[in-house]
N, C-alpha and C positions, 0 to 999 in steps of 0.2 A: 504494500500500500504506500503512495506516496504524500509525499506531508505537504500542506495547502501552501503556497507561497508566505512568506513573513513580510510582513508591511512594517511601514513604520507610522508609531502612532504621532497622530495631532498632541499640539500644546494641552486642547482641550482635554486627550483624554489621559494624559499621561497627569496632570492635573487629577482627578479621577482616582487615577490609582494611586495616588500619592494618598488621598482621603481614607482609600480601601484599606492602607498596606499596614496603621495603625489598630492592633490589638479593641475588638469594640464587641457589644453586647448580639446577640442576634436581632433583640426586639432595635436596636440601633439603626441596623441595616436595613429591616424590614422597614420601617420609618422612613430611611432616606430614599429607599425605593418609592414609596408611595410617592413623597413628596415628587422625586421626579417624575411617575405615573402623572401627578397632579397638575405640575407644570406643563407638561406635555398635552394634556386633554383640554387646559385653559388655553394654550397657543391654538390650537386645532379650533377651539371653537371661536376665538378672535376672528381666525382668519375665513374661517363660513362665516361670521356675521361682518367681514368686509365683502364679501360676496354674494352674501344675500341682501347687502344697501347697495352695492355696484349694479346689480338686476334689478333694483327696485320693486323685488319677491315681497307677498302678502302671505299671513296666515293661509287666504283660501289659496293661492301658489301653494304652498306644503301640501296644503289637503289634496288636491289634485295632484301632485307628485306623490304622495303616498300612495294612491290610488291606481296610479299608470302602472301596467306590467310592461316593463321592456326587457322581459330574459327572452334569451333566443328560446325558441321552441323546441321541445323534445325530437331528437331523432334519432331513434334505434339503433340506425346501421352506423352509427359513429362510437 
């Protein structure tokens, strides 16, 4: 088996593991994870709600998007 190429990492993440590389509780980590889960989900929804003021989208927009089926349609021989 061959071993995946080695990169090198960003400021960003070597930053990171500098946080990691310090002796810490579990419920510690679990924590810092969520928090970055947290930050993560707050950017994502900024930037749908810059896109939902750029389209000038209404509640009834959602409602009728939620409502549209656009999956391709089932076909067997695939």
């Amino acid at each position: 088996m061959t071993q995946p190429p080695l990169t090198t990492l960003n400021p960003h993440q070597l930053e990171i593991l500098k946080l990691f590389s310090r002796d810490m509780e579990d419920n510690d980590l679990i924590e810092i994870k969520r928090l970055i889960v947290r930050y993560l989900a707050n950017k994502v929804t900024r930037m749908a709600d810059e896109v939902w003021e750029e389209k000038g989208w209404t509640n009834d927009d959602m409602q009728r998007l939620l409502h549209t089926h656009k999956r391709t349609p089932y076909n067997p021989k695939n």
